[in-house]
C-alpha positions, 0 to 999 in steps of 0.5 A: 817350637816342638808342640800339640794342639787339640782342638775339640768342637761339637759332636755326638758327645758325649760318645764320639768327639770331632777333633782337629789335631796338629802338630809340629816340630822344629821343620814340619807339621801336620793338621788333621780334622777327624773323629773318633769315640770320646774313651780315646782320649782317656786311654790315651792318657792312661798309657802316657801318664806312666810312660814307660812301663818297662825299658822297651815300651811302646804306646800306639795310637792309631785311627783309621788305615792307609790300606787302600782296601779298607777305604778309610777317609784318613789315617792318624797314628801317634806312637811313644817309644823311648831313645835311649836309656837317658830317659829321651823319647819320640812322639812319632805323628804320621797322617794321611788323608788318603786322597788321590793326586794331586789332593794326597797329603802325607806327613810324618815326623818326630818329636822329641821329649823325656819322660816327665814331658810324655807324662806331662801330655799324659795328664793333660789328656787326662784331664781333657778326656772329660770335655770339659775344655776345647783346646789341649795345648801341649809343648816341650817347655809347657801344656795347658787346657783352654 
């Protein structure tokens, strides 16, 4: 089944955040380890809890660069867009661990959901955002904090 997990552990909280997010739809999946300032999750949720805003919005969330040149360790990239006009969307997961062969890994794959869902995940971000849960668990049929 089509699902998100986020698992947060120990960091310099409460400004930075140690996350290990994965992801999978009906064929693939992906699990990335990284770190980032604790407010993302917050501004994650502020987008997603009211999702869409208009008939061509587009939320994107990116951390780190697949550019050779910026020399980042990873790059995640979680973007929401709309279908259609029947109110489906795509949460669209993209990671690289920016490793030379024969250690690169790459992944990228949709997951398909309607409004109610990605406000749904909106709120959970919402509520994880605080650090007071480790584990975000989120799927097309339900979410829940641990």
């Amino acid at each position: 089944m089509s699902h998100i997990k986020i698992t947060r552990y120990e960091y310099e909280e409460p400004y930075h955040v140690n996350l290990v997010f994965e992801a999978a739809n009906k064929t693939q999946s992906t699990t990335l380890e990284y770190y980032c300032n604790a407010t993302d999750l917050s501004d994650i949720a502020e987008h997603l809890e009211v999702f869409p805003r208009h008939n061509t919005d587009v939320f994107l969330y990116e951390f780190g660069s697949e550019r050779l040149e910026d020399k980042h360790s990873y790059y995640f990239r979680m973007r929401v867009f709309l279908t259609g006009h029947t109110g489906a969307c795509a949460i669209q997961i993209r990671t690289n661990n920016n490793e030379d062969l024969p250690e690169r890994e790459n992944s990228e794959f949709c997951i398909l959901a309607d409004i109610s869902q990605i406000n749904e995940l909106g709120k959970l971000f919402r509520t994880y955002s605080k650090l007071n849960t480790k584990v975000l668990e989120w799927s097309v049929k339900d979410g829940q904090l641990k």
